[in-house]
N, C-alpha and C positions, 0 to 999 in steps of 0.2 A: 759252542762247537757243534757244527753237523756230526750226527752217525747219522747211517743209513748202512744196508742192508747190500744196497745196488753197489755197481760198481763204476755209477758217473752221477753225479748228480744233476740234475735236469736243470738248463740256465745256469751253470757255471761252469767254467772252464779246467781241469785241475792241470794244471801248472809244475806242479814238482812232485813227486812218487819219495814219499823219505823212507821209509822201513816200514815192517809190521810191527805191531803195537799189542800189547795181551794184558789180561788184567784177569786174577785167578780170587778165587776165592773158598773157602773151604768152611763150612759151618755143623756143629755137632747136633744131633736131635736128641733131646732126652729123653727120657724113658715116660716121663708123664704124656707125651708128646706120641711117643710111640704104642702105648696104653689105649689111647684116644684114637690115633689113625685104626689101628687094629680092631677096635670096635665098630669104626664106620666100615671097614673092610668088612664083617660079618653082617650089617643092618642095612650097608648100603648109604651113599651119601658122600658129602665133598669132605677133604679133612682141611679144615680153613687153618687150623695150625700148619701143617707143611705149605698149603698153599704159602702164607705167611712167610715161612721158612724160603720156598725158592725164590718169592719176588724178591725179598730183603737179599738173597746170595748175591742173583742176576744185577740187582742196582750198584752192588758194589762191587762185584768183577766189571761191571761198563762203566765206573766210575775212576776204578784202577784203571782201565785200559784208557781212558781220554787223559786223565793227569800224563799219564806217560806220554801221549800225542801232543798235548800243548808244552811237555819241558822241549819236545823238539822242532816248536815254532810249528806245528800241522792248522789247517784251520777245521778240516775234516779227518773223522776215519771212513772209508767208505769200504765194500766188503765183507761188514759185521759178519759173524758166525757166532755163534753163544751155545756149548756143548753143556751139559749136567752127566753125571757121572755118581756112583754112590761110590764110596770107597772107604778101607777101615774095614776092623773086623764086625762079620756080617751085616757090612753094608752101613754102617751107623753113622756114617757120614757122606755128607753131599758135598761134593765139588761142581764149583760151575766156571766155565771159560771163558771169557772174550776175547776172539783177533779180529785183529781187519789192520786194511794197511792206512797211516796217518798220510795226507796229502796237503799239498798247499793250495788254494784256488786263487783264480787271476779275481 
């Protein structure tokens, strides 16, 4: 299944507009987790455990959002938008979004 970002995909023609399509995902960080970012916040440096943390949310919010596109025959989503959001009490957890609308192409 194409995703893309755009809103036509270059050499193909889209054919049918079905709905918008979302695929949500919500994951908790723990406190080891949080221990560690907080360190590299004073010393400076990447925190590759949350890195970690939002690649694995983002794969599985665009993974919800395409199952839901191909149960309704789409061959595309095209539109993506992919929001992150922390949410929970202070902030101790990550939400991440994906929409874009499923299409059909000729």
């Amino acid at each position: 299944m194409l995703v893309t970002t755009t809103h036509q995909i270059e050499g193909r023609q889209i054919t049918d507009y079905i709905q918008i399509v979302a695929g949500e995902t919500i994951l908790g960080v723990n406190v080891f987790k949080d221990i560690a970012a907080g360190l590299r916040n004073i010393v400076g440096g990447r925190s590759q455990s949350y890195e970690k943390e939002l690649v694995q949310a983002r794969e599985m919010a665009l993974a919800e959002m395409k199952e839901h596109a191909l149960k309704l025959g789409a061959d595309a989503v095209v539109g993506v938008d992919i929001a992150y959001q922390n949410i929970g009490t202070e902030g101790s957890m990550l939400m991440v979004g994906a929409s874009g609308t499923a299409v059909r192409l000729a």
